[in-house]
C-alpha positions, 0 to 999 in steps of 0.5 A: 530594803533595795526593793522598798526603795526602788518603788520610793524612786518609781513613785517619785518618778511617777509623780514628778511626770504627773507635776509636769503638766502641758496646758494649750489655751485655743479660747479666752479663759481665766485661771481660776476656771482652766489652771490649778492655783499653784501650777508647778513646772506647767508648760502653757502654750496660749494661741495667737489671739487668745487672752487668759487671764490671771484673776486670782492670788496664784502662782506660776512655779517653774513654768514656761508661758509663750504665746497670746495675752496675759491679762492679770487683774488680780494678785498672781505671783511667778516663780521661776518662771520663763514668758516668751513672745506674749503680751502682757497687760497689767492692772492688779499687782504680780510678784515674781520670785527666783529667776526668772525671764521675758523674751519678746514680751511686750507689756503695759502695766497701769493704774496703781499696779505694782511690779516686784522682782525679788529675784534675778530678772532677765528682760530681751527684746522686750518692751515694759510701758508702765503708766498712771501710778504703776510701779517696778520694784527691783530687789535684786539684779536686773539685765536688760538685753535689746528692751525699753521700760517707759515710765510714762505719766506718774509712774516710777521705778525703784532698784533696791539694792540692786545691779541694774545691767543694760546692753544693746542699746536698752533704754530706761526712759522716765516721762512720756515728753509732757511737762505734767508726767512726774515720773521717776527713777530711783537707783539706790544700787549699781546702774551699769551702762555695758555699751554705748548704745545703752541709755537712762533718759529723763525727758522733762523737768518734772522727771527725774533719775535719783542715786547717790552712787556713781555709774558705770560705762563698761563701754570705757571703764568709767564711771560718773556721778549725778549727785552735784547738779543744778542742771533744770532746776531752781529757775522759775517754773522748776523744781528746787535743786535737790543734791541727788536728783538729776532733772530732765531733760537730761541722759545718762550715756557712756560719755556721762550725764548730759543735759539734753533739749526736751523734745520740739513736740510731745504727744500728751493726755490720750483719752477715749470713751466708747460711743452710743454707737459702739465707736470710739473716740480719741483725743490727745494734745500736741506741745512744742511741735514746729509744723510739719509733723504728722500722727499716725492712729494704731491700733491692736487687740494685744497691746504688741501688733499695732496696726494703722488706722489712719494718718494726720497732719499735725497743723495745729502747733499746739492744740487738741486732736481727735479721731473716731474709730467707727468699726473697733473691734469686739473686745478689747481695742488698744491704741497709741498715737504715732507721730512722725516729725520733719527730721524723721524721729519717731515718737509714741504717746502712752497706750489705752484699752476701751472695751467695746461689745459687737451685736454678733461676737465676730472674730477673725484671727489669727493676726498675724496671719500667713499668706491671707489664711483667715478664721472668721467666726461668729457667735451663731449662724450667720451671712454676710458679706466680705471685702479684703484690701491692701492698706493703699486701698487696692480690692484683693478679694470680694465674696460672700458667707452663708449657712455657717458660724465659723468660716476658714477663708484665704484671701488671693493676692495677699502674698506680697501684701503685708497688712490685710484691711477686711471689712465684713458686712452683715446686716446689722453692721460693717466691722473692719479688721487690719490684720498682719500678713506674713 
C-alpha cells in the first residue's frame, strides 16, 4: 500500500514539473502558433523588441510574463497571474481573475475594449491609458502603488463594490483636457486616498467622478464627500447639476474635493493616416494656449519607450498642427505629442498606433541598447550604408554593410550618449531608427 502510494506522489511530482513550463519568445508571434490555450504556471520570457500576440480566447493560469509587448485582439483571460516591465496593447476585451499584478507595465487599451478584474489587483509603477470607449471594471479591491490610469476621450472606469487604494502619488485622472472627452469615473465602493501626493482629478466639465460614498484620507483620517456640489454645472454650456456627480475641473485631494482651473491649453484629436509614400502624417489641436508653449512629436514601437522626433513652437494659440514622419518604422509606430508650457508643466495628448510596411523588412534592435551595441536585420541579403548621431546632430559613426541579412554592429562614442539617431541607406530608401542608449 505504501508502495502504491509512493508512486501516486512521484507521479504527482513528475507531473506538476511537466505543468511548470518556460516559454522564451526571441520573434514576433501569436499565441495560437507558440502557446497552449490554457498554459497553467507558464514562465514566458519575451525579449526586447519582440510583440506576442494574444489572438485567441485563452487563459493565462499561475503565469509570470516579463518583458516585450503584449498585443491582445481577442478575448484572453489571466488568472493569477504576475506581468512585469512589458507593454501592453489592448484592442479586444481581456479578463483577469484571482490575484493578480502589474510592475512596470505600460498599457494602452482602445476602442471598445473592456478591462474586467474579479479579483484582487496590484498596479506599481505602471501606466494604464485607456482611450475611445474602453472600459475598467473593478469587482473586487484594486492597489495602486506609484501609477496613473488615464481615461481619455469616452472612456470610463467602474469600482463595483470595491476598495480602491492609491498611494505614492498615484493618480486617477478622467479626460485628456479637451471639452469633448466624456470620460468618467464611478465608485460605487470605498476610494482610499493613503498619501497626500495621491490624487483622482476630473479635468473638464464633461468629465466626471460619481460615488454616493464619502472618501478616505489616511494621509489625515478624514474623510469627505462629493455628493452635494453645484460645482461646474447648470451654468450655460454645462452639465445639469446631478446629486452625485462631481464635475471637472475638479480634484479629489487629501484636503478634499477641490474645484480646480481646467488647464490654459489642451492638446486634442490626434489622428494620423499612413501616406502613399510610406510616411505618416500627424495632426492634433491646441486649445486655451497663451503663447509660448512648445509640442515635442514621440514616438515608439512599444507604446513605453518614447523617443523625440522633432520639437515645435505652439505659435498658433488655438489652432490645428501638423507633422509628417517621413521614415516610420516597418510595423507598428506609436506617437504622442508632448507639450511643454511657459511655467514648465508638461502634459501628453493620448497615443496612436499606424501600422506602416518597409519594402526590405529592416530591423534594429534591441532598444534599449547598451553602450551602442546594435542588431540590424534585413529580410534577405542586403547592402547599405550606416550614419549613427547623437540627438543634437553630432556623426558618431559612418561605415558601411554588405554580403549579409543580419549585422551585429557597435557604435563608437555612444557611451555618454543617451539617444542613438541611426539612419540606414539602401537603395530603395533611407529609414531612421532613435534608439535608447544605456
Amino acid at each position: 500500500m505504501k508502495r502504491i502510494f509512493a508512486i501516486i506522489m512521484i507521479l504527482g511530482f513528475v507531473s506538476g514539473l511537466q505543468a511548470a513550463t518556460m516559454y522564451n519568445i526571441n520573434s514576433n508571434t501569436k499565441w495560437s502558433t507558440s502557446l497552449p490555450s490554457y498554459c497553467g504556471s507558464c514562465t514566458i520570457n519575451i525579449a526586447s523588441g519582440v510583440t506576442l500576440t494574444l489572438n485567441n480566447s485563452s487563459m493565462c493560469d499561475h503565469c509570470t510574463i516579463t518583458g516585450g509587448t503584449i498585443k491582445i485582439t481577442s478575448g484572453f483571460s489571466f488568472q493569477s497571474t504576475a506581468i512585469s516591465n512589458t507593454s501592453i496593447k489592448a484592442t479586444s476585451s481581456f479578463t483577469l481573475n484571482s490575484s493578480n499584478s502589474f510592475s512596470g507595465v505600460t498599457a494602452v487599451i482602445s476602442g471598445s475594449s473592456s478591462f474586467t478584474s474579479n479579483g484582487s489587483l496590484s498596479m506599481s509603477n505602471s501606466t494604464f491609458t485607456f482611450q475611445n470607449t474602453a472600459s475598467f471594471t473593478s469587482n473586487a479591491q484594486l492597489n495602486l502603488d506609484a501609477s496613473i490610469l488615464y481615461f481619455n476621450d469616452n472612456s470610463n472606469f467602474l469600482s463595483n463594490s470595491s476598495t480602491v487604494n492609491l498611494s505614492n502619488g498615484s493618480k486617477i485622472i478622467a479626460g485628456d483636457g479637451s471639452k469633448t472627452s466624456k470620460a468618467y469615473l464611478v465608485f460605487y465602493g470605498q476610494l482610499n486616498l493613503v498619501d497626500a501626493s495621491s490624487f483622482v482629478i476630473i479635468s473638464n466639465v464633461n468629465n466626471y467622478y460619481l460615488s454616493w460614498n464619502t472618501y478616505t484620507s489616511a494621509s489625515n483620517g478624514v474623510t469627505y464627500t462629493t455628493t452635494s456640489n453645484n460645482k461646474n454645472c447648470g451654468a450655460a454650456g454645462q452639465n445639469s447639476c446631478s446629486m452625485e456627480k462631481y464635475f471637472g475641473g475638479a480634484s479629489l485631494s487629501s484636503t478634499g474635493p477641490v474645484p480646480s482651473t481646467i488647464l490654459a491649453s489642451a492638446i486634442g484629436d490626434l489622428k494620423g493616416s499612413v501616406l502613399n509614400n510610406n510616411s505618416v502624417k500627424l495632426s492634433w489641436t491646441l486649445s486655451g494656449a497663451t503663447g509660448g508653449e512648445y509640442f515635442q512629436v514621440e514616438r515608439s514601437n512599444d507604446a513605453q519607450n518614447f523617443i523625440p522626433l522633432v520639437t515645435l513652437p505652439a505659435g498658433q494659440l488655438n489652432g490645428t498642427y501638423n507633422y509628417t514622419d517621413k521614415s516610420p518604422l516597418s510595423g507598428e509606430n506609436d506617437y504622442r505629442v508632448k507639450l511643454t508650457g511657459t511655467d514648465g508643466n508638461i502634459s501628453y495628448s493620448k497615443i496612436i498606433s499606424e501600422q506602416t510596411t518597409g519594402k526590405e523588412n529592416l530591423k534594429i534592435f534591441p532598444n534599449p541598447c547598451t553602450n551602442g551595441n546594435i542588431q540590424i536585420r534585413f529580410s534577405s541579403v542586403q547592402s547599405a550604408r550606416i550614419n549613427a548621431f547623437s540627438i543634437d546632430g553630432r556623426l558618431l559613426y559612418m561605415g558601411s554593410l554588405s554580403g549579409q541579412s543580419s549585422y551585429a554592429l557597435s557604435i563608437p562614442g555612444a557611451v555618454n550618449t543617451h539617444i542613438l539617431v541611426i539612419q540606414v541607406i539602401t537603395k530603395e530608401r533611407t529609414s531612421t531608427f532613435n534608439l535608447i542608449n544605456n
